[in-house]
N, C-alpha and C positions, 0 to 999 in steps of 0.2 A: 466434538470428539474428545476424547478424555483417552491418556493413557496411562496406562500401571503395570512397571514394570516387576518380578517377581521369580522364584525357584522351582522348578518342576521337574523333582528326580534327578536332582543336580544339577537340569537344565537351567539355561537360562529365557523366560521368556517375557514376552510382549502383549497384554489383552488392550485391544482396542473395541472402545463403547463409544456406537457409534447414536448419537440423542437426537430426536425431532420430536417439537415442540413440547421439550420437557420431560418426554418420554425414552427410557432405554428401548430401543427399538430389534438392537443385534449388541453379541458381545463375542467376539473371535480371539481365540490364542494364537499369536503369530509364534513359531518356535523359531529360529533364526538358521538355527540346521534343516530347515523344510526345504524343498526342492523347488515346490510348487506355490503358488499365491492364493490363500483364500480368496481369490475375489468374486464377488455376487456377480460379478461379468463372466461366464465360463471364457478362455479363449476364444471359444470361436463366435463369440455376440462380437465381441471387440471387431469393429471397421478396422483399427490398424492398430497394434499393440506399441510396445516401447521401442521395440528395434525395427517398426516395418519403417517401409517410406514410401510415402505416399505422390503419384506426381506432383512435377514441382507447382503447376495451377492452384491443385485441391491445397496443397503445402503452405500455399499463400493464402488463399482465402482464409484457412481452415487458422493462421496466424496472424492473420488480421483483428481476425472475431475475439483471439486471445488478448491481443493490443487493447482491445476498444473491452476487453474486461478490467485490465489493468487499470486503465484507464481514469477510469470515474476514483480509487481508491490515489492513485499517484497524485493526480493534476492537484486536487486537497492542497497538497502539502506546499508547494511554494507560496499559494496564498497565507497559509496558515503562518509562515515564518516570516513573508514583506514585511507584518507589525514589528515582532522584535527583532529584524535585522535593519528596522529605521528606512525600508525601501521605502516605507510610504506611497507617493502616485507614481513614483519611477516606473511607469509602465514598462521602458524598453530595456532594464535590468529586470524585474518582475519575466521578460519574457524569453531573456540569457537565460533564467534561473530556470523554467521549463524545463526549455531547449537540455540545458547540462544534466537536470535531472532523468530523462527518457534518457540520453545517449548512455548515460553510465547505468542503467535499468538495462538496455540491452548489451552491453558488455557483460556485464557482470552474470547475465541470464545464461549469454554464449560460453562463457565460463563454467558454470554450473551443470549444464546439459552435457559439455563438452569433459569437462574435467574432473568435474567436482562429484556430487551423488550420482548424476548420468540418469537422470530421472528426470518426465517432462513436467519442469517446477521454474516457474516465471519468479526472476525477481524483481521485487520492486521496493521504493520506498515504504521506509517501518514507521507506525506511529509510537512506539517506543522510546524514542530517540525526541519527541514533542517536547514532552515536561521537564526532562534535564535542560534541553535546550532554552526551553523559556525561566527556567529557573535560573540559569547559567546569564542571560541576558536581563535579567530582572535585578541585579545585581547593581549599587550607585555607579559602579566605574561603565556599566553597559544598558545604561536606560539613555534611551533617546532623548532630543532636546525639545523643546516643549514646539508645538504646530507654526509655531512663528517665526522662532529661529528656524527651525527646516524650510522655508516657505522663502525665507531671504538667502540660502547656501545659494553657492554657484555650484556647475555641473559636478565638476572638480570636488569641489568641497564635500557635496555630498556622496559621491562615489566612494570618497576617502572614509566617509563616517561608515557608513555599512559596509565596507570593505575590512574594513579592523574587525568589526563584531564578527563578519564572515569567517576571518582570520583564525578568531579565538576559538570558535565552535569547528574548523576544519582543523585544529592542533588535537583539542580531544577527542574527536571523533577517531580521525586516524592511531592516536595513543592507545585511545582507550581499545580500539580494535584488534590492539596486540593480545590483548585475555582472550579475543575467541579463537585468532589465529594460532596460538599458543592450546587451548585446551584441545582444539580440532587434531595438530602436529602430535598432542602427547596420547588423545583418547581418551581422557579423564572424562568425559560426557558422561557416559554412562552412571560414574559414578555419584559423579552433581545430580543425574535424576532420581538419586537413590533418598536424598534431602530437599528436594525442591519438590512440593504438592499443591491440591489446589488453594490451602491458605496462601500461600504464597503467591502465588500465582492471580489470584483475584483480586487483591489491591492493585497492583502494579497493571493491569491494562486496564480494570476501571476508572482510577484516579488517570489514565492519560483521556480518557471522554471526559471526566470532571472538571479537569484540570482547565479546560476549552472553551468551558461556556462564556468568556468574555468575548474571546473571539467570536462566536459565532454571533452573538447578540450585538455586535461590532458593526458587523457586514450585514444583515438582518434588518437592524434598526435605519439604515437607509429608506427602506421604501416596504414594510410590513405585508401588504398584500401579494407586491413580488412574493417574497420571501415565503409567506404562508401557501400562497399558489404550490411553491417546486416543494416544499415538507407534505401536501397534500397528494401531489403528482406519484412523487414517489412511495409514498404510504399506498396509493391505489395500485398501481404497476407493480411490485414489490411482493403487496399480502391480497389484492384481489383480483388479479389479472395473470399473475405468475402461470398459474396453468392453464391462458387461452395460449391454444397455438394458430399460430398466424401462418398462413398458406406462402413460399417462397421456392422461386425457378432451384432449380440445382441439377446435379450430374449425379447419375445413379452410377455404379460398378455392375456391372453381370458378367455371365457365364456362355459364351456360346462357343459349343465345342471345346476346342482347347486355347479358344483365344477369349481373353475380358476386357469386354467392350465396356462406352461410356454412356448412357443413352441421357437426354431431356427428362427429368419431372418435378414434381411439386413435392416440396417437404414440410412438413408443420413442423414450425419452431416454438419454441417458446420465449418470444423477442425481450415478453417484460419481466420474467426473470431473467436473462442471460443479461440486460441494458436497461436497468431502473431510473438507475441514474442520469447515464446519459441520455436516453430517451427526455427524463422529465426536466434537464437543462435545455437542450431543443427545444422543447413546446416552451416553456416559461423563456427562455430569449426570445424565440417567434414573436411572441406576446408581447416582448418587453419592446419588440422594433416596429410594431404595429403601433404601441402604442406612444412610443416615441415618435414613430412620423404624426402621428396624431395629436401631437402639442401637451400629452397627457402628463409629463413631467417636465419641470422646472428647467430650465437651461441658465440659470446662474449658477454657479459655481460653491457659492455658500452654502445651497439652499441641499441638505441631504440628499434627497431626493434624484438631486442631478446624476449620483450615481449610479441611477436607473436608469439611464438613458444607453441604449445601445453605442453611442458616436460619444459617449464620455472621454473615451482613452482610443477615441479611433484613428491617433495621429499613430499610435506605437504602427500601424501594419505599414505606415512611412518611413520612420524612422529606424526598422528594422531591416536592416538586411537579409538579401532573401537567403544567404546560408549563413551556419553559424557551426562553427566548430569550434566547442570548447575541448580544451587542455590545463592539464594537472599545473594550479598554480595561477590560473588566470586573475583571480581578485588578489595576487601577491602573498607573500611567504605565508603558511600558520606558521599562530602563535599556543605555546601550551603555557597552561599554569596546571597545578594539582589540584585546585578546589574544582576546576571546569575537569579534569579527566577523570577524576574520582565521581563525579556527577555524572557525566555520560557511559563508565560503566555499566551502572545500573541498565541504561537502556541495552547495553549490548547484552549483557545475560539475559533480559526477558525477552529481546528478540531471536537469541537462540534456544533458548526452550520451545517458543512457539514452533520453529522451524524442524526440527524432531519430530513431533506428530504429523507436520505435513509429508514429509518423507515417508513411511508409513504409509499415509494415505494414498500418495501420487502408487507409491511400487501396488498398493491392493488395486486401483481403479486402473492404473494400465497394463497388466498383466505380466508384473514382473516380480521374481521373489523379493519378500521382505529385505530389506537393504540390510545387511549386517554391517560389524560394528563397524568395519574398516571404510565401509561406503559411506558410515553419516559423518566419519572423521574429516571426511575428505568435504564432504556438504558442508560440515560447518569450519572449515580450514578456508574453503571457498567464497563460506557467507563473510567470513573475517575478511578476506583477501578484499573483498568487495567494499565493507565498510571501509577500508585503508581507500579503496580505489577512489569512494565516491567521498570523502576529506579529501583527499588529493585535488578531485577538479573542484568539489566547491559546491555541493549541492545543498551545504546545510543539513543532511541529513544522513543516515545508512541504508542500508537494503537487507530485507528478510522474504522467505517463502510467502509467497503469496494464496493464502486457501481459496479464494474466490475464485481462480483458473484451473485447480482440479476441480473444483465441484463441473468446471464446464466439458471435464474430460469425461464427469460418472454419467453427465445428461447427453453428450455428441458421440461417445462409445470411441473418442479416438485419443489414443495416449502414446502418439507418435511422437518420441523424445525429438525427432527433423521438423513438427509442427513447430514447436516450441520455440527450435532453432533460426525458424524465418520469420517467426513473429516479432525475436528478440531482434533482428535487422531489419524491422519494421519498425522497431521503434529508435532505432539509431539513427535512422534513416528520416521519419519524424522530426524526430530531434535537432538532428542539421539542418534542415528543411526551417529558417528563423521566422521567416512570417507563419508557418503554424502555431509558436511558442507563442508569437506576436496576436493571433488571431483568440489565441484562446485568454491572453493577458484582457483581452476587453471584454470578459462576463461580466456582467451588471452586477455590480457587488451583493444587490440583494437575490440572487440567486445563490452565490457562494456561498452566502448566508446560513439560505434554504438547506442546501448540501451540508452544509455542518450541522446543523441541528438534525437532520436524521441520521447524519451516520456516525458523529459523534455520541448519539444515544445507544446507537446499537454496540456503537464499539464499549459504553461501560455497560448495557446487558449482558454483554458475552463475557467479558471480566466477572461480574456479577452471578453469572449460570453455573459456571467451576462450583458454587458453592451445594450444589444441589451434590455435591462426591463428598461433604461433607456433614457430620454432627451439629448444627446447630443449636440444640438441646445443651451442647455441655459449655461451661460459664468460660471455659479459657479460650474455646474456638472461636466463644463471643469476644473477648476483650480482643484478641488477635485482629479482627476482622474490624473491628470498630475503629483499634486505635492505627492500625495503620494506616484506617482511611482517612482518620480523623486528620495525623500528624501529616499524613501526605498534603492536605490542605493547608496547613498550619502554617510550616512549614514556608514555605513558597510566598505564600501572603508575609507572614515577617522579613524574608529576604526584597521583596519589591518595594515594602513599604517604609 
C-alpha cells in the first residue's frame, strides 16, 4: 500500500494504492472531510464494524486468532536481540524477555484501541528499532566477551553483563521516543509526510532484512536441514496453500423473527495464510522431537547440532516460574548517551511513518471514516507513549502498527475495535503466564533460523517494492538508492569491527 498525500480544490487529500503482486490493482481519494469510508466492504458485508461488540465468546476467540497473528512477527524479536544483549543460552532471561515483550504489546494495544486512533490496530514489536540496536551494541564499549569468558561468569556476573547493555538501549529507546511523543502532541505529521517518500522509505526497512543475515545464518547453521525444512514449509503454506480453505466448527449469527440466534456450522478458513508461520514452527519442532527421541542429533553439547534437540534448553520450563510480572525498571536504571539516542531515532521516525498508512488501512477495512488529522495525532502520540512504555519495562525494543492483523480484518469481515481489545489481554495474560515465555524459549535454534531467513527476506522485499512509485531511469534516484544502501552496510561493519 503506498500513500500520497496531495491538494484538491484547496482540499486536502489522501490516495491510497492499494498493490498485489506488483500490480496497482485499486487507487481511492480518501478526502478527510468525507462522511463515509470508501471501503470495498459496503457496511452491511462487515460481520461487526469498529464500534459493534460482538459477545464476549466470539470476542475471544475472534482475539485470539489476532494473538496467534502477532505472533509469529513478535516472538522474532527476543531471539534476534539474546546475540547482542550477550544473553547467550540464558534460556530463563531469553524467556523474562518474551514474557515482558507480549505484556507491554497488550498494554500498549489497550492504549491505542482505548485512547489513542480508536481504531482495531494491534501493536506489537517494530523491526525498525533492529539495526540501531545492533549498531548501538556493536560498539568496543558494548560487544560481548569472547564464548569462554561467558562460559566461566557466575549467574550474578552475567545477569549484570546483559543488564547494562539492556540498560543502554532501554535510555534511548525511551529518549529517543520523545520525537514521536512530541510530533503526535504538536501534529507536525502531516507535514514530515510532505518530505518523506519512497526513496526514503526503501533503504531504511530494507537494510533492517540486510542488516540480519548474520543472525539468521547463526541460528540456521546449527542443524541446515531443520532450518531448510521450516524456509520450505513456509514458502508452501504462504504462496501455495494460502487459498486452500480448511473446513472448521463455528457459530453462525441468524435472524429468527425478532430474536438472533447462534446456531452450529462449518466455515472454511484459510488456516495457511492467516498462520504460515506458526503452522510451519509446529510441524518442523514435531519433526525435530521425533527426531530427537530418535537419537538423530548429537547430545554433546559442543557439537552444533545439539541445538536441535528439542530437550536442549528443556530445563528453562523448571526453572521458570509459572507467573511472571514484569515492571518498569526490572533489569535496573537506563542509562542514555547521545550517540545510542541519536541512533535509535532513526528507528522511531521509520516506525511512524509505517504506522500512518496502517491507520488508513484499519478505518477503510472496518468501516470507519478516514481517521483525520486529530485521530493520527493521537495514534502516533500513543505509538510514542508506547515506545517510552516498552524502554521502561525493558523489552529491548518499541512497538509500531501491525499490518499483518488488518489484512485478517479485510479476510474475517470483522473490525470490531472490542476484538482487538480482548486479544490485547490475551496477550498480557500470555505474557504473565512465565512457563509460556519459557516453553517457546526452547525452539530448536535451527528452526528460528528457518523463521529469519523467510521473513527477514520479505521484510527487505517490501522495503525494496516502494521503489516500483519511483523513476529508476533517472541517474540521482539511482545514486540515492545505491548509496544509502551501500553506507547503511558500511557503516555498521566499520563500527563493529
Amino acid at each position: 500500500m503506498k500513500i500520497v498525500e496531495g491538494e484538491t480544490d484547496g482540499k486536502k487529500d489522501v490516495t491510497l494504492c492499494y498493490i498485489s503482486d506488483g500490480e496497482l490493482i485499486e487507487v481511492d481519494d480518501l478526502h478527510q472531510d468525507r462522511k463515509s469510508p470508501p471501503s470495498p466492504n459496503d457496511d452491511t458485508e462487515l460481520l461487526y464494524n469498529v464500534d459493534s461488540t460482538p459477545p464476549w465468546y466470539l470476542s475471544v476467540l475472534l482475539g485470539f486468532q489476532h494473538y496467534l497473528c502477532m505472533f509469529g512477527a513478535t516472538i522474532t524479536l527476543p531471539f534476534i536481540l539474546a546475540g547482542p544483549l550477550c544473553i547467550g543460552n540464558d534460556t530463563v532471561a531469553l524467556s523474562y524477555l518474551i514474557s515482558t515483550i507480549f505484556v507491554v504489546c497488550g498494554i500498549v494495544t489497550l492504549l491505542q484501541t482505548t485512547f489513542g486512533v480508536r481504531l482495531p490496530i494491534v501493536q506489537g514489536g517494530t523491526y525498525t528499532f533492529i539495526v540501531p540496536t545492533i549498531a548501538i551494541l556493536s560498539t568496543s564499549r558494548w560487544q560481548c566477551p569472547s564464548a569462554e569468558k561467558m562460559a566461566n561468569l557466575t549467574v550474578e556476573a552475567h545477569d549484570a553483563l546483559w543488564h547494562s547493555r539492556m540498560n543502554e538501549i532501554q535510555g534511548a529507546i525511551m529518549t529517543s521516543s520523545a520525537i514521536q511523543i512530541l510530533i503526535g502532541a504538536t501534529g507536525v505529521i502531516g507535514f514530515l509526510l510532505r518530505f518523506i517518500g519512497p526513496l526514503t522509505i526503501t533503504p531504511s526497512i530494507a537494510l533492517v532484512g540486510l542488516s540480519l543475515f548474520e543472525a539468521a545464518a547463526n541460528f540456521a547453521s546449527k542443524q541446515w536441514a531443520i532450518a531448510s525444512l521450516t524456509v520450505a514449509l513456509i514458502l508452501v503454506f504462504s504462496q501455495y496453500l494460502a487459498e486452500w480453505l480448511i473446513p472448521l466448527p463455528g457459530l453462525q449469527r441468524i435472524q429468527i423473527g425478532h430474536k438472533k440466534k447462534f446456531q452450529f456450522r462449518t466455515f472454511s478458513v484459510p488456516l495457511f495464510k492467516f498462520f504460515p508461520i506458526i503452522l510451519s514452527i509446529a510441524v518442523a519442532w514435531t519433526l525435530s522431537g521425533i527426531l530427537t527421541a530418535a537419537g538423530a542429533f548429537s547430545d554433546v553439547k559442543s557439537n552444533p547440532s545439539y541445538f536441535a534437540r528439542t530437550d536442549a534448553r528443556s530445563n528453562v520450563l523448571w526453572k521458570t516460574p509459572w507467573f511472571v510480572f514484569p515492571y518498569p525498571g526490572q533489569w535496573g536504571l537506563p542509562t542514555v548517551s547521545v550517540a545510542s539516542v541519536v541512533g535509535m531515532a532513526g528507528g522511531v521516525i521509520a516506525s511512524m511513518l509505517e504506522s500512518v498508512g496502517d491507520y488508513y488501512a484499519a478505518a477503510r477495512l472496518s468501516g470507519a471514516a478516514p481517521p483525520p488529522a486529530h485521530a493520527i495525532n493521537r495514534g502516533i502520540f500513543i505509538e510514542g507513549l508506547g515506545c517510552l512504555i516498552a524502554g521502561a519495562f525493558g523489552t529491548g525494543n518499541g512497538t509500531t502498527s501491525y499490518s499483518e492483523n488488518i489484512s485478517v480484518i479485510a479476510i474475517t469481515k470483522v473490525g470490531s475495535r472490542r476484538v482487538i481489545q480482548f486479544g490485547a489481554l490475551i496477550m498480557i495474560i500470555f505474557g504473565i503466564m512465565g512457563k509460556s515465555g519459557a516453553l517457546f524459549a526452547t525452539i530448536p535454534d535451527p528452526i528460528i533460523g528457518g523463521v529469519f531467513i523467510a521473513t527477514f527476506s520479505m521484510i527487505t522485499a517490501v522495503g525494496l517494492a516502494n521503489l516500483q512509485y519511483v523513476n529508476m531511469n533517472c541517474s540521482r534516484n539511482l545514486f540515492i538508492v545505491g548509496f544509502s544502501l551501500f553506507i547503511g552496510l558500511v557503516v555498521p561493519n566499520y563500527l563493529s569491527s
